[in-house]
N, C-alpha and C positions, 0 to 999 in steps of 0.2 A: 310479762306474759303477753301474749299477741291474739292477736283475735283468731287468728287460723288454729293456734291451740285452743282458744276457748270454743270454736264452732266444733273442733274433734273431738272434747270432750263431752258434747252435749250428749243423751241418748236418743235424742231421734232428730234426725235434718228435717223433717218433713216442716214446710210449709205452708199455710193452709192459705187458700184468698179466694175472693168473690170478684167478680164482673162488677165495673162502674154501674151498671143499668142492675143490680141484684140490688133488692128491698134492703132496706136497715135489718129489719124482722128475720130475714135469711141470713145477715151475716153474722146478728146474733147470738141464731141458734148454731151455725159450724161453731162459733166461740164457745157457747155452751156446752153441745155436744163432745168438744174436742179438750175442754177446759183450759182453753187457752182467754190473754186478753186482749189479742190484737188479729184481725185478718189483714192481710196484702190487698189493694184492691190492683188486678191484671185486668188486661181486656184478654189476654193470651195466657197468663199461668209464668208467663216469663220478662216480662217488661214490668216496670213498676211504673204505677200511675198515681197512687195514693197511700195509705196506711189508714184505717179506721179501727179505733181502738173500743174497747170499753168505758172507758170516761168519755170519749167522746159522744155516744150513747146516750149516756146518764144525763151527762153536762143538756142533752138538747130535752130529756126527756123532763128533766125541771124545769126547763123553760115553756116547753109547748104542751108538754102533755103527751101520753101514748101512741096520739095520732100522728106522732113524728115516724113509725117504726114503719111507715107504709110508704116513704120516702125513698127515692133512689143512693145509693151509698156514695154515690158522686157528691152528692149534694151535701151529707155530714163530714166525711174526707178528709186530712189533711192531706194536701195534695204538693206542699212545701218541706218536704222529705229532707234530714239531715241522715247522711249516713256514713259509712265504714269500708275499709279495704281491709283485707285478711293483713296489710303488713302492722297495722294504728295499733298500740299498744292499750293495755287494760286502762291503766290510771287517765288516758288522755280519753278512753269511750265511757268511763264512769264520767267524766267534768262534763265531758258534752250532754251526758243525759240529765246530769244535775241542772246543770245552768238552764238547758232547754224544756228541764221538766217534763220529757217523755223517758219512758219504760223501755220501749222497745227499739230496736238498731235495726236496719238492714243492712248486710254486709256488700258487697258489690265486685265483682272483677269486671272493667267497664262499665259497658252498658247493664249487666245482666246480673242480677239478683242470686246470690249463691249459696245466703242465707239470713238468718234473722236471730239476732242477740235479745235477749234481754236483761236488764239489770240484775235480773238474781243470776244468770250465768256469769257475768260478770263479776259479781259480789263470789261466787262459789269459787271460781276459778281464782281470783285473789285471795282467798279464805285458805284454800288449798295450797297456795304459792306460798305465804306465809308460813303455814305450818312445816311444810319443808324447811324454809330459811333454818327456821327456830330450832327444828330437829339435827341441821347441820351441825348450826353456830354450837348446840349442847353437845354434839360431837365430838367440835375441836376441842369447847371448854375441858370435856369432861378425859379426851384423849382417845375416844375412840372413833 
């Protein structure tokens, strides 16, 4: 399965991001309010500049304490983005998420952000794939 199927099956393309210069505190509450666990950080809505997730949050907020969330999101950030083209297939975007130990993917046509995976879409869409197989192969087993 390819990533261009797995973003068609998603139910909503929307993705959500903050401005580099938006507080920690802002981005998240869009993550709270939206129940997502990752914002884009854009300076435009269309350029990628970062990815700030949920654990990265946590992770600063054990370290420093609360008054980390009054920080600009630049500053908590992963700003060294692995990502995705609609052709990369499932198994090769689940190893990269494994190995890299993030959740979330951004998909890419060049420069431009076209959307955003994450490992349970991934797992889902694999999940799905499989079941088909199965129901095939019992198909031919069974002759129908």
């Amino acid at each position: 399965m390819l990533v261009q199927q797995i973003l068609g099956s998603k139910t909503s393309q929307e993705m959500f991001w903050v401005k580099p210069s938006s507080s920690v505190a802002d981005a998240a509450k869009v993550m709270s309010d939206n129940r997502i666990g990752t914002v884009v950080v854009s300076s435009d809505g269309a350029a990628l500049t970062g990815i700030l997730s949920e654990r990265d949050i946590v992770r600063e907020i054990g370290k420093r304490g609360p008054e980390c969330l009054s920080d600009t999101v630049e500053t908590m950030m992963t700003s060294k983005i692995t990502t995705c083209t609609t052709r990369d297939n499932a198994d090769s975007v689940l190893s990269m998420m494994t190995e890299g130990r993030f959740r979330h993917l951004p998909v890419m046509d060049g420069d431009a952000m076209i959307g955003l995976i994450s490992i349970g879409d991934v797992v889902k869409a694999r999940l799905s794939e499989l079941s088909m197989e199965k129901d095939a192969l019992e198909g031919m087993i069974k002759g129908y």
